[in-house]
C-alpha positions as CSV (number, residue, x, y, z in Angstrom):
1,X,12.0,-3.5,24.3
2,X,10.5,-4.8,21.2
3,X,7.7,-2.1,19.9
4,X,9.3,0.8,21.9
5,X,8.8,3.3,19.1
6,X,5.5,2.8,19.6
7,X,4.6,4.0,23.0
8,X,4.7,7.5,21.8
9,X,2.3,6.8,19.0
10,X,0.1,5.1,21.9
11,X,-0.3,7.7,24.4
12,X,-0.6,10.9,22.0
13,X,-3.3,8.6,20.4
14,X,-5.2,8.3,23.7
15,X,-5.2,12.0,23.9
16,X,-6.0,12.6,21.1
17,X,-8.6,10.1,21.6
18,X,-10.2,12.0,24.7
19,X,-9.8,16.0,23.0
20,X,-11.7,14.6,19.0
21,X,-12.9,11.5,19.0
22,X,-12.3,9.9,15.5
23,X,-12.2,13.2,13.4
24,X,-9.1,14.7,14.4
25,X,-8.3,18.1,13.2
26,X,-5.6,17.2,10.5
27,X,-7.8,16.4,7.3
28,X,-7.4,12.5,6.2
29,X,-6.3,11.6,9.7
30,X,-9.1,9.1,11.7
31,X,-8.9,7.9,14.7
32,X,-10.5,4.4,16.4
33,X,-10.3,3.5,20.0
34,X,-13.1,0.5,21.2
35,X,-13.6,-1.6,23.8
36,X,-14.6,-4.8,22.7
37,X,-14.4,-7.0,19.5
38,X,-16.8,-6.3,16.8
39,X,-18.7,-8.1,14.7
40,X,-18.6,-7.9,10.8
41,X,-18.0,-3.9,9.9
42,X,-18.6,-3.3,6.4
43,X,-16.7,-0.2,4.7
44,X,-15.0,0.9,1.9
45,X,-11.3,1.5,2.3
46,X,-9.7,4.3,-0.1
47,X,-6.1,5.1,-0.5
48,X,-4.7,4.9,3.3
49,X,-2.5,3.5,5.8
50,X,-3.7,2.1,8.8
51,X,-1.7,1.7,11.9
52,X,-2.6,-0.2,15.1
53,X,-0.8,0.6,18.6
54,X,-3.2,-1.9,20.8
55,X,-5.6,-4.7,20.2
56,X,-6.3,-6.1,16.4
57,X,-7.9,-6.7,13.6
58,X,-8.8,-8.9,10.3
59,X,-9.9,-7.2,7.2
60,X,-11.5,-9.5,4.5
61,X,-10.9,-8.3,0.7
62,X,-13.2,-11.0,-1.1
63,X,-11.6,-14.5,0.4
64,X,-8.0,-13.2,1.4
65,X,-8.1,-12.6,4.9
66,X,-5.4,-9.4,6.7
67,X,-4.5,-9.6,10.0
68,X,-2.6,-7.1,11.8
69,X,-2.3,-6.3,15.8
70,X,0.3,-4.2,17.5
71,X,3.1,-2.8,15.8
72,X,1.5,-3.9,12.4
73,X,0.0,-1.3,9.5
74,X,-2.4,-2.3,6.8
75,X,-1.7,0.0,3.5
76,X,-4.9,0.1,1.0
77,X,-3.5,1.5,-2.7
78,X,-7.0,1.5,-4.2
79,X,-10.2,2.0,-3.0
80,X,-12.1,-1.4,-2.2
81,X,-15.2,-2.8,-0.3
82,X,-14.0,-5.0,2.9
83,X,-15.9,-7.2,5.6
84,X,-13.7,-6.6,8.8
85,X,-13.7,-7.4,12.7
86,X,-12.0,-6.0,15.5
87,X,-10.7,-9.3,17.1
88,X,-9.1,-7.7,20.3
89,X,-10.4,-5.1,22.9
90,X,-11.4,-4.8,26.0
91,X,-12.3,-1.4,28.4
92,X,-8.4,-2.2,29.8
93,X,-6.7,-2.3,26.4
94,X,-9.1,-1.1,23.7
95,X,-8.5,-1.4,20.4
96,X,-6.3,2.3,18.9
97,X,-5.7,2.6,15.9
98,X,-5.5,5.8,13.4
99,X,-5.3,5.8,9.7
100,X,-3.7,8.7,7.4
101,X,-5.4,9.1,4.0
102,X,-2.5,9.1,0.6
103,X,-2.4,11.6,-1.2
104,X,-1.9,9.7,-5.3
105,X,-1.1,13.3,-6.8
106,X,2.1,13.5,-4.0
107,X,2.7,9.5,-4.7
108,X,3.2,10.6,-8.7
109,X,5.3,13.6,-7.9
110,X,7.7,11.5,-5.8
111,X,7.6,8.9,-8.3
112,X,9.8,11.6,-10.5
113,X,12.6,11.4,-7.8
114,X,12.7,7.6,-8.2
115,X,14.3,5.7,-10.5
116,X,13.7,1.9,-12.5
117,X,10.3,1.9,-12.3
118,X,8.6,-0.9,-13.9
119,X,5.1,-1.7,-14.7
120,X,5.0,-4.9,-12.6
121,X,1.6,-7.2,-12.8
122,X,-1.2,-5.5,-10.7
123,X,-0.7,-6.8,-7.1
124,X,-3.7,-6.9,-4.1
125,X,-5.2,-3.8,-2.7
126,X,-4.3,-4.4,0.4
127,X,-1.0,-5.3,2.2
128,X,0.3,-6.0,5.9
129,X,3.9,-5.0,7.1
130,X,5.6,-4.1,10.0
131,X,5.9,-0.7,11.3
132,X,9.5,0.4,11.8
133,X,10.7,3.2,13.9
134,X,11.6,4.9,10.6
135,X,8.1,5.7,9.9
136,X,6.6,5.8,13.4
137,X,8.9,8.6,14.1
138,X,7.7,11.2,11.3
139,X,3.8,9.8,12.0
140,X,4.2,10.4,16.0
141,X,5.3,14.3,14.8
142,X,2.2,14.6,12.8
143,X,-0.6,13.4,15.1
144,X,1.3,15.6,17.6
145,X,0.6,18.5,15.7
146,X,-3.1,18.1,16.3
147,X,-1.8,19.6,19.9
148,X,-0.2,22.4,17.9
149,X,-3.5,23.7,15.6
150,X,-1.0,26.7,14.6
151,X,1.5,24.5,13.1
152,X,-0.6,22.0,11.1
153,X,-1.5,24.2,8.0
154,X,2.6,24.6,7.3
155,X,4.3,21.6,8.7
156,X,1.2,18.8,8.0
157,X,1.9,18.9,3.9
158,X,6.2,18.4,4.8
159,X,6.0,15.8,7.3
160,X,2.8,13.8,5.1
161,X,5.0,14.0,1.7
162,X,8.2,12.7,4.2
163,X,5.7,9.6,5.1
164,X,4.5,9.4,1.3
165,X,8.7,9.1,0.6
166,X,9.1,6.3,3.3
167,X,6.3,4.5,2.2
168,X,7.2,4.0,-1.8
169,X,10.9,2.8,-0.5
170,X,10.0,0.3,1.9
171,X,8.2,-2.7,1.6
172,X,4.5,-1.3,1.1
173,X,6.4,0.5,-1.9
174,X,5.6,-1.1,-4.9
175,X,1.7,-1.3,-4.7
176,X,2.1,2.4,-3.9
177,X,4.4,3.1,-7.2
178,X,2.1,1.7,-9.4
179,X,-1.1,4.0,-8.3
180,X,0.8,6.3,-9.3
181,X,2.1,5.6,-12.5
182,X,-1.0,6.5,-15.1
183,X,0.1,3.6,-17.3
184,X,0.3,0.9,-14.7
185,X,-1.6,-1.9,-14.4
186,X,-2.8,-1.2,-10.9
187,X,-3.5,2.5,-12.4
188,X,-5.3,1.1,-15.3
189,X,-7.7,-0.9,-13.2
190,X,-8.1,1.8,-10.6
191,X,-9.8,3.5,-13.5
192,X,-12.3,1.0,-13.9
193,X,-13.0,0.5,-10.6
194,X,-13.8,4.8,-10.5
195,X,-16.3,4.1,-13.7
196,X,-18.2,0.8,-11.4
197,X,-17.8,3.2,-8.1
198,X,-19.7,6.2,-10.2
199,X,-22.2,4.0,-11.7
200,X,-23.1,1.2,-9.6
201,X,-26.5,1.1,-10.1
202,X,-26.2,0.5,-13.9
203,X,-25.8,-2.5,-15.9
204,X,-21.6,-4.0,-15.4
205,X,-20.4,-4.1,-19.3
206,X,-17.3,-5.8,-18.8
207,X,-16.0,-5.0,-22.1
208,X,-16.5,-1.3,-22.1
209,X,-14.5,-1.6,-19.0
210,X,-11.4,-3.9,-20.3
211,X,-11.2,-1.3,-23.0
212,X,-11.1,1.7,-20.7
213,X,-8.6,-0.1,-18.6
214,X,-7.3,-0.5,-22.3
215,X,-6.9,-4.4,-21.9
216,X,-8.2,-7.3,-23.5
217,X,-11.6,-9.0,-21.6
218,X,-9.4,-11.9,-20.1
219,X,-6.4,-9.6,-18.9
220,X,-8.5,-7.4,-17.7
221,X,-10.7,-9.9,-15.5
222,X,-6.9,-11.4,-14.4
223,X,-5.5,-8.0,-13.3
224,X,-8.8,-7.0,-12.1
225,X,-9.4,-10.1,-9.3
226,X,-5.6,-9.7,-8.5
227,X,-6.5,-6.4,-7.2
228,X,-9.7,-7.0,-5.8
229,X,-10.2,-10.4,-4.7
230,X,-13.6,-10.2,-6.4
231,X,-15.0,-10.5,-9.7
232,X,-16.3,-7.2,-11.7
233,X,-19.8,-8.3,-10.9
234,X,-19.1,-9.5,-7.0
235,X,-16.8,-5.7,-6.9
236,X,-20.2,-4.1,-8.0
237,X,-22.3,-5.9,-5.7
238,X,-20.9,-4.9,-2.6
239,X,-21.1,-1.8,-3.5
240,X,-24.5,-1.4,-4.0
241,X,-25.6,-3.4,-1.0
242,X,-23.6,-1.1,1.2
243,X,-24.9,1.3,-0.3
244,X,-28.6,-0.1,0.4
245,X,-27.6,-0.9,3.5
246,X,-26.6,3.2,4.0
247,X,-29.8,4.3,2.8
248,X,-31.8,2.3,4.9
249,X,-30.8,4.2,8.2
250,X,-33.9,6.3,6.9
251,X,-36.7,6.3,9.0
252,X,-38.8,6.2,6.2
253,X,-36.8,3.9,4.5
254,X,-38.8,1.7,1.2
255,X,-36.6,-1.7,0.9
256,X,-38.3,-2.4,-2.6
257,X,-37.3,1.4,-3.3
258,X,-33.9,0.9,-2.5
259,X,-33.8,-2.2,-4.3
260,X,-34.6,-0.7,-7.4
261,X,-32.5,2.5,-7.1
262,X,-29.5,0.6,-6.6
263,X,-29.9,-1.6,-9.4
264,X,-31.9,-4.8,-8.9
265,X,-35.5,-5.2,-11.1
266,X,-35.9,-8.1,-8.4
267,X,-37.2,-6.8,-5.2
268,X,-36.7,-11.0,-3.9
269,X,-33.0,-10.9,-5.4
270,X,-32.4,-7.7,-3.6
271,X,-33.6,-9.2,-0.3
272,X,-31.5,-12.9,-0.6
273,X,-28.0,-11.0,-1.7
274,X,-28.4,-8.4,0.8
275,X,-29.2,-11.2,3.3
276,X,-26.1,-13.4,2.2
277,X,-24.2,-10.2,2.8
278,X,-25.5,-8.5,6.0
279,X,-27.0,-11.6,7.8
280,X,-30.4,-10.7,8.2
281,X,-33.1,-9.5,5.5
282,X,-33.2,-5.5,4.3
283,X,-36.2,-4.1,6.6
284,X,-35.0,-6.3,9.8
285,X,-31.1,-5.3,9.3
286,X,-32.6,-1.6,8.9
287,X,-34.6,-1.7,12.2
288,X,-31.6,-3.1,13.8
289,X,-29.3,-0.6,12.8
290,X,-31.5,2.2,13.2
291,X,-31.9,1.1,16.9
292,X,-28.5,0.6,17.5
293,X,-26.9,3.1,15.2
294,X,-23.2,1.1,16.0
295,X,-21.2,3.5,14.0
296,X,-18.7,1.7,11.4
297,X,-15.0,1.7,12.5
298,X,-12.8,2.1,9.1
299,X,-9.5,2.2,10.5
């Protein structure tokens, strides 16, 4: 029956499920299990590979839109803001999914056991494939040993680098190979995108950028939206609005403050982008979420 190799995946994940909740005791492994569809989660995706056994999702990277329901897994190569719903649950069938952080250190040591590796143009963050038994097989073994504490510190790092190994040779490879080649083009960008993630709150410099990515301003801003989906300037502004948006969980929480420590002088083009993002206006959307404190699903 089609999807057989996954019903192993499916009912350790409901254990799993009942014992942790979404911290699970493996580090870099998340679980999800909900009920109903969602509305817009925002979250930042890093370095991962997502893997749904019931229900599904879309995840948004600027306009380009990723689907993926049972049997399906969604690889991220770089870290990236998204806009994504769950689009099928229900208390029957809830939504499972898990997601296994990559490791880019292991992806470059592998690289070494690889051979004709080119640096091909940067390609999208994200992708969508299939999930094969090949690689359900070695990632039912290592959410099982979350039933086996003893084993995880000695087996987890084996059976992670065999998943790292199937990864870069099957179709998710290549977006993986470049992240870990330091002269890449994905690489290159990847470094910008660190210096925008560690300094959001400053002014962009596009230029300074390009030249640490060590391209010209209009190859860079190519490569760059290839990757992305966004713009520089659109990349750093959903960063700092989920980052507002973060720091307005405080109780005590100053929207004009935030405003400003994230990087707008305008406390009325604060308000409108965050609102064009979010839905609502800063101090409403912080009421809202401080009332319902919906926790984000990232997987």
């Amino acid at each position: 029956m089609e999807n057989d190799h996954l019903a192993p995946l499916k009912e350790l994940l409901a254990r799993l499920w009942q014992a942790h909740g979404r911290e699970a005791p493996i580090d870099g492994l998340f679980l999800t299990s909900v009920t109903a569809p969602t509305g817009p989660i925002h979250a930042v995706y890093r370095p991962s590979l997502c893997v749904v056994v019931q229900g599904a999702k879309t995840s948004m990277l600027g306009d380009r839109a990723y689907r993926y329901d049972v049997g399906k897994c969604l690889i991220a190569s770089m870290e990236v803001p998204i806009r994504a719903e769950i689009t099928r649950a229900t208390p029957d069938r809830p939504y499972m999914a898990f997601s296994l952080a990559l490791d880019p250190a292991t992806i470059s040591d592998l690289l070494l056991e690889l051979d004709g590796i080119d640096d091909a143009p940067a390609g999208a963050a994200l992708a969508v494939h299939a999930l094969g038994p090949e690689l359900a097989d070695p990632l039912c073994r290592l959410l099982a040993l979350c039933e086996r504490p003893r084993d995880i510190t000695i087996l987890a790092p084996l059976i992670r680098r065999e998943i790292t190994w199937l990864l870069l040779n099957g179709p998710m490879g290549p977006a993986l190979r470049q992240i870990g080649l330091a002269g890449s083009h994905m690489a290159r960008i990847g470094r910008a995108l660190a210096c925008i993630r560690e300094s959001f709150a400053d002014q962009l410099n596009v230029r300074q950028l390009a030249d640490l990515a060590g391209m010209s301003p209009a190859t860079f801003h190519r490569h760059f939206k290839a990757v992305t989906a966004m713009t520089p300037v659109q990349y750093q502004k959903q960063l700092r609005l989920q980052e507002a948006r973060r720091l307005l969980l405080s109780d005590n929480a100053d929207v004009a403050r935030i405003g400003y420590a994230i990087g707008y002088e305008s406390p009325s083009q604060f308000s409108r982008e965050y609102r064009r993002l979010f839905g609502s206006p800063p101090g409403q959307d912080g009421q809202e979420i401080r009332r319902v404190l919906t926790p984000q699903v990232d997987v």
